[in-house]
N, C-alpha and C positions, 0 to 999 in steps of 0.2 A: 654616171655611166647609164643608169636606167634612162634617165631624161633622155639620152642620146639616142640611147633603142629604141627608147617611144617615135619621138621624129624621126626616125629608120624605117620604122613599121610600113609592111606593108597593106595590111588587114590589122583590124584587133582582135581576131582569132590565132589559135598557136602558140609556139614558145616564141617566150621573152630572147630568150640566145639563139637565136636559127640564124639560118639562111631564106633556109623556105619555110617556116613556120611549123614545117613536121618531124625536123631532125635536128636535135639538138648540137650545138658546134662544142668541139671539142673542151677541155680543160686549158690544152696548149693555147686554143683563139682566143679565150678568155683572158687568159695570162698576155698575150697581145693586146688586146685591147685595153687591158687596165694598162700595158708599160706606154701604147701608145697616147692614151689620153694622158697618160702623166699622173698619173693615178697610185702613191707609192706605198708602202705599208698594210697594201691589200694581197692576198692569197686567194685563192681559189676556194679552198678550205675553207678559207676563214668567211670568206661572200656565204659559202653555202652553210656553212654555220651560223651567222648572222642571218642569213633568211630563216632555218630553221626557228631559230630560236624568236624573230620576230610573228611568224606566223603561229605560232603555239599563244604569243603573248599578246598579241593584237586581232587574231581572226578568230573562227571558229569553226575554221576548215577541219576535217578530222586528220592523222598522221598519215593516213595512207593519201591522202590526195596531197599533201607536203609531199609525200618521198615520189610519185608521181611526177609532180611539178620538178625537183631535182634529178627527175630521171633513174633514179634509184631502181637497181632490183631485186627482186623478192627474192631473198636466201632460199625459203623453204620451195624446193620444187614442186609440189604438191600446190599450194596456196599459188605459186606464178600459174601451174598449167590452166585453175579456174579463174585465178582474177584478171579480166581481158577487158575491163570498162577503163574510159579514158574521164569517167569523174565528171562529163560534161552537165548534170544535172546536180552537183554538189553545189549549196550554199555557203558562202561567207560573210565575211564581216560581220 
């Protein structure tokens, strides 16, 4: 499925699941996508858990630029009202 997004891309800036690289596509598109490629025994869940848990064990991204990447939001209001960086200066790998 990545492989696929990749030759989809339109830039190599943005999300990996978009449309237009700024707004991530739903939980539902993704769940189309994996039935349309034929892609069985995957979850949405379980993708984002699987990424989770490979980027903690393979990179050396910190957590908050992971939950970034999955679009995640910050519970405590306080910590969402000031953290408004999009991470573009973090290192990996």
């Amino acid at each position: 499925m990545l492989r696929k997004r990749w030759k989809e891309r339109s830039s190599d800036t943005g999300l990996v699941f978009s449309n237009d690289g700024e707004e991530p596509i739903s939980d539902m598109t993704v769940t189309k996508l994996l039935r349309d490629d034929g892609i069985k025994g995957v979850t949405v869940p379980g993708f984002r858990s699987a990424f989770t848990d490979w980027s903690s064990e393979r990179t050396r991204f910190p957590k908050e630029v992971v939950d970034k990447a999955l679009a995640h939001k910050l519970s405590n209001k306080v910590e969402a009202a000031y953290r408004r960086t999009n991470f573009s200066r973090s290192v990996g790998t």
